[in-house]
DSSP file (Angstrom, degrees, kcal/mol; ACC not computed):
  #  RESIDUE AA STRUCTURE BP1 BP2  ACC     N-H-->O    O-->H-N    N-H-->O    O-->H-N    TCO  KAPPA ALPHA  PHI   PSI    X-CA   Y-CA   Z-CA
    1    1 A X              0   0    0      0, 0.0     2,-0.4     0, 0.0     3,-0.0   0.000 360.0 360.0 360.0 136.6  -28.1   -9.6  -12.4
    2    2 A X     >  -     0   0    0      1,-0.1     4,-2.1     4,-0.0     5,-0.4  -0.494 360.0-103.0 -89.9 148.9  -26.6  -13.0  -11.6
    3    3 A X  H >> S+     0   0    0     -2,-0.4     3,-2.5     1,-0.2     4,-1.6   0.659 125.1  50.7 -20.4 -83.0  -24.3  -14.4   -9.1
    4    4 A X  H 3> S+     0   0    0      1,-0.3     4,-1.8     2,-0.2    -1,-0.2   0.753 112.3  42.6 -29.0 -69.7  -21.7  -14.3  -11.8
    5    5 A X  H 3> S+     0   0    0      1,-0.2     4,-1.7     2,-0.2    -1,-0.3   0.849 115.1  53.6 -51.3 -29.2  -22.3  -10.4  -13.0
    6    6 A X  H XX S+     0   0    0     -3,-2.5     3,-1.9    -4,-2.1     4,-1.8   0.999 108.7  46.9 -70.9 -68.1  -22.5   -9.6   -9.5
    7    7 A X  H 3X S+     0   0    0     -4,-1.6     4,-3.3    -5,-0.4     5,-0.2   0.878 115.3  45.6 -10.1 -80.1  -19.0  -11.4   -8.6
    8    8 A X  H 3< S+     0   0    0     -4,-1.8     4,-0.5     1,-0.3    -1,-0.3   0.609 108.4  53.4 -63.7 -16.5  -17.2   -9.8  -11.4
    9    9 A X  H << S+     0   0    0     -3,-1.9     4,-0.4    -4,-1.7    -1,-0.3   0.548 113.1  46.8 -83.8 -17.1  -18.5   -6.3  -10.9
   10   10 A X  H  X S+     0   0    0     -4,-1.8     4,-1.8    -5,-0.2     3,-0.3   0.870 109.9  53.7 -87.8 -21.4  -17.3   -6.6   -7.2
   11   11 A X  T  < S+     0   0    0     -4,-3.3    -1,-0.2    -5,-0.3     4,-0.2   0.832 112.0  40.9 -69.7 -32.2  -14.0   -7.9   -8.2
   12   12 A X  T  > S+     0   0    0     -4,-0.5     4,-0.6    -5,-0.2    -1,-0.2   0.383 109.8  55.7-104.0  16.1  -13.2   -5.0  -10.7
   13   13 A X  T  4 S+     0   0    0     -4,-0.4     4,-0.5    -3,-0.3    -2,-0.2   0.675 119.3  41.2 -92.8 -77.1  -14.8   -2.2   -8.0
   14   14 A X  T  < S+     0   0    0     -4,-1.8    -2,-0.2    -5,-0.2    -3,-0.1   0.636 113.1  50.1 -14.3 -23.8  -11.6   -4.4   -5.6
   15   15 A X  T  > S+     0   0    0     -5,-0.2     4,-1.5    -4,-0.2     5,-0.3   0.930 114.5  48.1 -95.9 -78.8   -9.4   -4.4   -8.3
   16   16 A X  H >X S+     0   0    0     -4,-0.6     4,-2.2     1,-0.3     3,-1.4   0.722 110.0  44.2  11.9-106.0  -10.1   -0.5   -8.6
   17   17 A X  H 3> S+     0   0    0     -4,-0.5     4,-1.5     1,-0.3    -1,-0.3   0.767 112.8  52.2 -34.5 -44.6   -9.8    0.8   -5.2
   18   18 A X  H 3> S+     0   0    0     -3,-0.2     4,-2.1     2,-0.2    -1,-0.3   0.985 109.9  52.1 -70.8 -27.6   -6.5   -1.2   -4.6
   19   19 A X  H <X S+     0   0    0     -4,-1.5     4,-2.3    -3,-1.4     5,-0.3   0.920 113.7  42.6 -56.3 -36.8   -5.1    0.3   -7.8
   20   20 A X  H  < S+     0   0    0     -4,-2.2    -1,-0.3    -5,-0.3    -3,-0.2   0.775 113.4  51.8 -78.8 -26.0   -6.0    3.7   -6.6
   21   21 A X  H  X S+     0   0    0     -4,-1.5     4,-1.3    -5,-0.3    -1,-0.2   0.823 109.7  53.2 -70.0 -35.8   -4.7    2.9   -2.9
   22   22 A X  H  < S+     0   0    0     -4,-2.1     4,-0.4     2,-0.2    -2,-0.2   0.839 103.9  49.0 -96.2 -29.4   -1.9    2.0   -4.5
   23   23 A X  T  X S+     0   0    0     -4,-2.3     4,-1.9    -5,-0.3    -1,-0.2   0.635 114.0  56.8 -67.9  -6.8   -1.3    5.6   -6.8
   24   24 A X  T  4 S+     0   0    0     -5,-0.3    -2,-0.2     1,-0.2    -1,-0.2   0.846 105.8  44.5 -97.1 -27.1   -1.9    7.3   -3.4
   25   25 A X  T  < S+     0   0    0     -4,-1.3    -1,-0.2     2,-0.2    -2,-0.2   0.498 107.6  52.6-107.9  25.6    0.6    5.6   -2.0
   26   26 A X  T >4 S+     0   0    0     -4,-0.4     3,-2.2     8,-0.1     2,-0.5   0.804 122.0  42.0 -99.3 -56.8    3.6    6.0   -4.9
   27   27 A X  T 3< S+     0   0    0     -4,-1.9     7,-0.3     1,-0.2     6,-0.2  -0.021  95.5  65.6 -99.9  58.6    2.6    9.8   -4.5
   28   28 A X  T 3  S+     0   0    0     -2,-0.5    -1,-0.2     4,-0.2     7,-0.2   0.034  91.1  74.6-120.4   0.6    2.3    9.9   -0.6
   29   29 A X  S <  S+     0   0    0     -3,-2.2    -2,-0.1     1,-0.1    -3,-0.1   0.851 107.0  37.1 -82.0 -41.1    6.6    9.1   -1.6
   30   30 A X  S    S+     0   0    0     -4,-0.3    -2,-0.1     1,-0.0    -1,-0.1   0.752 141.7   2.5 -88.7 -48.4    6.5   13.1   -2.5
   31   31 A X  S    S-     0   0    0      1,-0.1    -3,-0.1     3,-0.0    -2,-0.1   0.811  83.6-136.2-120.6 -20.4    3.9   15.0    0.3
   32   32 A X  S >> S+     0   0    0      1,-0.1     4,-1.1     4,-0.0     3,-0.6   0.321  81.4  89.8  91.1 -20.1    2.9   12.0    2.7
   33   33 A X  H 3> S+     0   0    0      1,-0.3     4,-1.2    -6,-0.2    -5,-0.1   0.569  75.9  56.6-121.3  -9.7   -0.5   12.8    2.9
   34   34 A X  H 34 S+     0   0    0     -7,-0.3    -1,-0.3     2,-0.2    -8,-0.1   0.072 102.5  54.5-101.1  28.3   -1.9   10.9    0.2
   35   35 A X  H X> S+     0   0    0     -3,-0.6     4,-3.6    -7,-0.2     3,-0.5   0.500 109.7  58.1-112.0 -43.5   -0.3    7.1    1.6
   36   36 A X  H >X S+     0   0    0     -4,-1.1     3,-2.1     2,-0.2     4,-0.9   0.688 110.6  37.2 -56.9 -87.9   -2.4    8.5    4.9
   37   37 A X  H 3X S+     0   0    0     -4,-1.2     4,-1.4     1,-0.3    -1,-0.2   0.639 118.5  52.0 -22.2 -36.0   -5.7    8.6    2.6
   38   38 A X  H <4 S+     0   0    0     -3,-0.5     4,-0.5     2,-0.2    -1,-0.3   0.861 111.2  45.7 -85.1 -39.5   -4.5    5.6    1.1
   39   39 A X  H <X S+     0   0    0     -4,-3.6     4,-0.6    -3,-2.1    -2,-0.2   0.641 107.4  54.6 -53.7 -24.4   -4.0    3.7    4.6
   40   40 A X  H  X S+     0   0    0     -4,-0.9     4,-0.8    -5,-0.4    -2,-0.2   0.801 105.5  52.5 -93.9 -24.5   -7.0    4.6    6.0
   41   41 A X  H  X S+     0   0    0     -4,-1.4     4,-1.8    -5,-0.3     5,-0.2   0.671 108.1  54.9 -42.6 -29.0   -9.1    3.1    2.9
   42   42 A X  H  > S+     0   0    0     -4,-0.5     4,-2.0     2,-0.3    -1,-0.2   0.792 103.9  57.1 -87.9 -34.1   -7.2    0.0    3.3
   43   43 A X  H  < S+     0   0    0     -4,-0.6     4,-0.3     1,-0.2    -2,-0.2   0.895 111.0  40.6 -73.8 -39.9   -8.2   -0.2    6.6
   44   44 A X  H  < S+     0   0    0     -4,-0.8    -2,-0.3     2,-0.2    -1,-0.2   0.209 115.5  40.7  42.6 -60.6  -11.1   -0.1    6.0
   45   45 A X  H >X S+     0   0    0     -4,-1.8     3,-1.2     2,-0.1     4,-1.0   0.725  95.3  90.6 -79.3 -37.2  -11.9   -2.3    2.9
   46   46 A X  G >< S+     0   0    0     -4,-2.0     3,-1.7     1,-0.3    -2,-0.2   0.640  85.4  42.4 -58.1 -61.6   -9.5   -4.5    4.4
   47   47 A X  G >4 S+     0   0    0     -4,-0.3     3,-2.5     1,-0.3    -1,-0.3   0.886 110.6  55.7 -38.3 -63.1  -12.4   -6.5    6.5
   48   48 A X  G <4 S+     0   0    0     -3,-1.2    -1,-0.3     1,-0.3    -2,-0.2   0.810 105.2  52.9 -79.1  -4.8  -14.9   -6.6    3.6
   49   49 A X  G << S+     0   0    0     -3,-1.7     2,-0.4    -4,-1.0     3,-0.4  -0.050  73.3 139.7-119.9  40.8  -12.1   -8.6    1.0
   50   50 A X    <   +     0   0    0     -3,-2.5     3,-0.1    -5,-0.2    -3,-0.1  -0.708  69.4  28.0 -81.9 149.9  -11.3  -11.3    3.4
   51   51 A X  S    S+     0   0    0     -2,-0.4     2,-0.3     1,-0.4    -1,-0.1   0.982 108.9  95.3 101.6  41.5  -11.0  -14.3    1.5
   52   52 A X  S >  S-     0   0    0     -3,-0.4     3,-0.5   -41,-0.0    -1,-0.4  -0.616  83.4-106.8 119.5 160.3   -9.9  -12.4   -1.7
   53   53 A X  T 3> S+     0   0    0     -2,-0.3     4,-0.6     1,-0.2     3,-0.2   0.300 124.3  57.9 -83.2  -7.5   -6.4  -11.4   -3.7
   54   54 A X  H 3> S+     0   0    0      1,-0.2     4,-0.8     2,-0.1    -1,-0.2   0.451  85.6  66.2-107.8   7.4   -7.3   -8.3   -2.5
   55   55 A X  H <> S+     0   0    0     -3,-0.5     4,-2.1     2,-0.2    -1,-0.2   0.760 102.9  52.9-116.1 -39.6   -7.3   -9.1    1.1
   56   56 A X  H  > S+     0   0    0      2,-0.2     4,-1.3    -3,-0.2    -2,-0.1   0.684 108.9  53.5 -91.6 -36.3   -3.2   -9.7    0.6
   57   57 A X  H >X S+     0   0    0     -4,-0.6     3,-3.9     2,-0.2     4,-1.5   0.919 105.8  49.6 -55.2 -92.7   -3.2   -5.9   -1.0
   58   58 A X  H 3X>S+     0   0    0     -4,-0.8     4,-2.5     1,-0.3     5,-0.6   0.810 112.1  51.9 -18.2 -58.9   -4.8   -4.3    2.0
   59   59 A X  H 3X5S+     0   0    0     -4,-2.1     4,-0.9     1,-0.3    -1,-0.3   0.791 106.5  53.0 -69.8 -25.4   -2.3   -6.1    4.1
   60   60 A X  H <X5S+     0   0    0     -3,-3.9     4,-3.4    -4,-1.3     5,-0.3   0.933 108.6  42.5 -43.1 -66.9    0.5   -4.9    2.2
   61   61 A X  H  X5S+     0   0    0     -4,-1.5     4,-2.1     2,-0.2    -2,-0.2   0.815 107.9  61.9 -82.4 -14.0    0.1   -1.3    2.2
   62   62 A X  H  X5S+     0   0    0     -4,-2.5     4,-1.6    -5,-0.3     5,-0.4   0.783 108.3  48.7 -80.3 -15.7   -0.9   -1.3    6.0
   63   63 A X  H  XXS+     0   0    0     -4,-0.9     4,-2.6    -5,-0.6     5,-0.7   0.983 114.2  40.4 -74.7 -47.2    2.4   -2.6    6.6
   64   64 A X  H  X5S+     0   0    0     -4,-3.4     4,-0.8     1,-0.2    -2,-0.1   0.933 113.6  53.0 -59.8 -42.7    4.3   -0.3    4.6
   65   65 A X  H  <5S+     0   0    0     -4,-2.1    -1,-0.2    -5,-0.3    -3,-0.2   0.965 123.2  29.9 -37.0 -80.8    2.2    2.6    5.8
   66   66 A X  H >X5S+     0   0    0     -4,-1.6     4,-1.6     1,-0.2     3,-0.5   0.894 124.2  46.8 -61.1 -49.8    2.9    1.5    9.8
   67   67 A X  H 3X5S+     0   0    0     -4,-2.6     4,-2.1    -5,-0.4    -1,-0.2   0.820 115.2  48.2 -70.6 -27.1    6.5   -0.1    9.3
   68   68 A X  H 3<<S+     0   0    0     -4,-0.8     4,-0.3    -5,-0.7    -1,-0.2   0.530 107.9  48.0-109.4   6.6    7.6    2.7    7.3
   69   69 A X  H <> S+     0   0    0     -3,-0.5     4,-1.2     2,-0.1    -2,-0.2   0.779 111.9  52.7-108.6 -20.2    6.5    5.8    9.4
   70   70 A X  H  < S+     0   0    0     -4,-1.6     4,-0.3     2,-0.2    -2,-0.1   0.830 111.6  46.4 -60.7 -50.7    8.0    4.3   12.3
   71   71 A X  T >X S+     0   0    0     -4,-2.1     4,-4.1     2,-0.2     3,-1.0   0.911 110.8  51.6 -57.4 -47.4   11.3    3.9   10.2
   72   72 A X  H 3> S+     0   0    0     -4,-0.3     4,-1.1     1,-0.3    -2,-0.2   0.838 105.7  56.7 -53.5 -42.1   11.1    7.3    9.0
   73   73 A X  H 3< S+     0   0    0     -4,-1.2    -1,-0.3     2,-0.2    -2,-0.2   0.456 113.0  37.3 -30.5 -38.4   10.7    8.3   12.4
   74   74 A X  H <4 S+     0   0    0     -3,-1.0     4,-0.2    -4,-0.3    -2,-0.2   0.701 117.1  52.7 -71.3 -52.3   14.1    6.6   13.6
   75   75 A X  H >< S+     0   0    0     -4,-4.1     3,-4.5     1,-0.2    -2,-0.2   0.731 108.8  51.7 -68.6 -97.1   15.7    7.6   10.4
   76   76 A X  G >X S+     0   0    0     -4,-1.1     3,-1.4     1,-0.5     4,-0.5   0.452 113.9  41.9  45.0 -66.7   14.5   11.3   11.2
   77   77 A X  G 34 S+     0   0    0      1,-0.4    -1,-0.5    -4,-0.2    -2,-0.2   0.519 109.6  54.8 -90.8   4.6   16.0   11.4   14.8
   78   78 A X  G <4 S+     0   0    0     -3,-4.5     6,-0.9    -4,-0.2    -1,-0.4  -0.387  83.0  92.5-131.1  62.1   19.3    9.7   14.0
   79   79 A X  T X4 S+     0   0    0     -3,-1.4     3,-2.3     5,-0.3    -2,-0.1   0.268  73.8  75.8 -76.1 -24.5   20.2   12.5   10.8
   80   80 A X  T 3< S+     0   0    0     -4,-0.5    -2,-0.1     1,-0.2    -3,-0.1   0.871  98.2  35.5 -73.7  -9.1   21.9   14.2   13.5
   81   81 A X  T 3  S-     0   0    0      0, 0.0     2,-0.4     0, 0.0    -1,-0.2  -0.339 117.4-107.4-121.3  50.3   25.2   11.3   13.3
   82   82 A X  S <  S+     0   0    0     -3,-2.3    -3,-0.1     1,-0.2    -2,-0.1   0.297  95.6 113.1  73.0 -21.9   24.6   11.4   10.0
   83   83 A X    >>  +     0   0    0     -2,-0.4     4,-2.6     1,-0.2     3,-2.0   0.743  70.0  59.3 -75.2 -38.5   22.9    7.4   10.2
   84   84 A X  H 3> S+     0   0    0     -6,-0.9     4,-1.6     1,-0.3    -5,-0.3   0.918  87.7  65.0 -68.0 -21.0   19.6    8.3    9.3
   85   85 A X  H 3> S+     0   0    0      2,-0.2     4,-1.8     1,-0.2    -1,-0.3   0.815 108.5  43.0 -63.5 -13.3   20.0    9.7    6.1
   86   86 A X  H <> S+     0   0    0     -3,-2.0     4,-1.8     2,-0.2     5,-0.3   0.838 115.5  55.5-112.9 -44.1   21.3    5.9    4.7
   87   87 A X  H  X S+     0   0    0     -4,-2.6     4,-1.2     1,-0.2    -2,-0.2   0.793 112.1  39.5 -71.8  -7.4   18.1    4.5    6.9
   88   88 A X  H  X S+     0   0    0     -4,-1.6     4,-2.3    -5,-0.4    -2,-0.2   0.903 115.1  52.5 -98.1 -25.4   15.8    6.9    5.0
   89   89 A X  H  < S+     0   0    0     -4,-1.8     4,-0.2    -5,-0.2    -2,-0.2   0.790 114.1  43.0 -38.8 -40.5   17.8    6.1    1.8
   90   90 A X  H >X S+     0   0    0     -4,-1.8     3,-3.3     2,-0.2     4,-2.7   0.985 114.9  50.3 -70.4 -73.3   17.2    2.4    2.6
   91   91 A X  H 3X S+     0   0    0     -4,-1.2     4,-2.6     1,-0.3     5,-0.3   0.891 112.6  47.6 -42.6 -38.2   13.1    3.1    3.7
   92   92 A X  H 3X S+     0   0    0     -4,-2.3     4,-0.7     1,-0.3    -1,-0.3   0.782 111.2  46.1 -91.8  -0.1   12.4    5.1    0.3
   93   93 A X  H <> S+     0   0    0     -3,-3.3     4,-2.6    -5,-0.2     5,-0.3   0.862 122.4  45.0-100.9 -50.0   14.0    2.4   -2.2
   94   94 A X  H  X S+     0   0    0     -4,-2.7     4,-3.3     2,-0.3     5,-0.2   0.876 117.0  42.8 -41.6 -54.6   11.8   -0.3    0.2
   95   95 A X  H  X S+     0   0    0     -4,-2.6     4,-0.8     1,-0.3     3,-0.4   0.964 114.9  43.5 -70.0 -69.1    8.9    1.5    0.3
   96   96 A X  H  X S+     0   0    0     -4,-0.7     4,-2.3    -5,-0.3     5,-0.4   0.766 115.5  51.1 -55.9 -40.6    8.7    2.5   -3.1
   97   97 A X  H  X S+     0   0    0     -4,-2.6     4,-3.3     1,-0.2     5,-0.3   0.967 114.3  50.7 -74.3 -35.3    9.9   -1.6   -4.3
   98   98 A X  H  X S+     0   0    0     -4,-3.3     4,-0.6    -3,-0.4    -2,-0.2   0.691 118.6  35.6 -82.2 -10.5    6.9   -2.7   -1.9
   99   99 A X  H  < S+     0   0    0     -4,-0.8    -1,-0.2    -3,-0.2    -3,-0.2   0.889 113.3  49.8 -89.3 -61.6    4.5   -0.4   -3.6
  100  100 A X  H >X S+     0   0    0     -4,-2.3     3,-1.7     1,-0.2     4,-1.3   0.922 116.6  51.8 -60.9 -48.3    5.5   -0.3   -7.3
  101  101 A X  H >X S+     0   0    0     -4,-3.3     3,-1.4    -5,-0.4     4,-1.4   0.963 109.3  51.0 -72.1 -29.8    5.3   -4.4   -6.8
  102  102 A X  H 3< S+     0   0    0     -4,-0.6     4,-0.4    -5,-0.3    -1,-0.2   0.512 109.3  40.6 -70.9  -0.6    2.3   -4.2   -5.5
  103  103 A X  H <> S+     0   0    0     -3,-1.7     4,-0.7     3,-0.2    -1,-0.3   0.499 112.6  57.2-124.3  -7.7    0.4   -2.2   -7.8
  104  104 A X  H <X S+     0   0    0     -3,-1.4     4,-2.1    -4,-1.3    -2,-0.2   0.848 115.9  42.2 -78.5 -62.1    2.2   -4.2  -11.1
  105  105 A X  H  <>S+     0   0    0     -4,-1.4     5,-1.8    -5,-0.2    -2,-0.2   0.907 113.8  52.1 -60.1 -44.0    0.6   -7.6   -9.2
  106  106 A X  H >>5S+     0   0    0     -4,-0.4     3,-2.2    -5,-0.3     4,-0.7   0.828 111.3  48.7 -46.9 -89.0   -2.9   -5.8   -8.4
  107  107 A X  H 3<5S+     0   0    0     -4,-0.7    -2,-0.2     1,-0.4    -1,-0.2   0.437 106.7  47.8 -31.9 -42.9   -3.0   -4.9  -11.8
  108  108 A X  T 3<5S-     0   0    0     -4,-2.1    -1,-0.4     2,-0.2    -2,-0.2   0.182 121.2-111.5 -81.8  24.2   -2.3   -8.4  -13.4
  109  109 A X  T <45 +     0   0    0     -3,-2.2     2,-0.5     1,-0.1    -3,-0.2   0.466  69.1 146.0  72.4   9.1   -5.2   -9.5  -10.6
  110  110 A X     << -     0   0    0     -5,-1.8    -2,-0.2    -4,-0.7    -1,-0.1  -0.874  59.9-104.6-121.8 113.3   -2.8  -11.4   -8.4
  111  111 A X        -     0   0    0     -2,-0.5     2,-1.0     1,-0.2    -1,-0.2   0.697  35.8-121.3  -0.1 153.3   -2.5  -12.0   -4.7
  112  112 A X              0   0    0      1,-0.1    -1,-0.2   -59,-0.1   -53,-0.1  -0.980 360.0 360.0-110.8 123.6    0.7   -9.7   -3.1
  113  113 A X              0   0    0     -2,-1.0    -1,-0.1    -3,-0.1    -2,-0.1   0.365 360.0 360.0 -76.8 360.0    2.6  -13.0   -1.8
């Protein structure tokens, strides 16, 4: 195999695995427990695609992952005056726009800026 085949087969395994991080974490919106599967992969690859469009991915969904159980967690405890329901309203249209772009931009091969 040559540099080149080698390249491009590691690039569409990268390409792959973020797409699939990224389906885990559209239906982790529904049970939760597949954005954990899907955060801890990301942690994970994250280290081996530095240097990469894919490096930009990784970094994406372990912010949304961390920044958005924390929020959920705040929203959560403040349902009882009635503010957390409009902070989880807020978190699941965020979460879901940071996700869905991210998995449109994987797909066309391109960096999440």
């Amino acid at each position: 195999m040559t540099q080149q085949t080698t390249n491009t087969a590691v690039h569409a395994d990268q390409k792959a695995l973020v797409l699939v991080c990224y389906v885990l974490f559209v239906l982790g919106i529904v049970n939760g427990f597949t954005a954990l599967v899907g955060v801890i992969v990301a942690h994970v690859k994250r280290s081996g695609a530095a240097g990469t469009v894919w490096q930009s991915h990784y970094d994406n969904m372990v912010l949304v992952f961390w920044a958005g159980l924390a929020v959920f967690i705040a929203g959560w405890l403040l349902q009882w005056v009635l503010i957390g329901f409009i902070v989880l309203g807020v978190l699941a249209v965020w979460y879901l726009y940071r996700t869905i772009r991210g998995l449109i931009l994987a797909g066309d091969g391109r960096p999440y800026a």
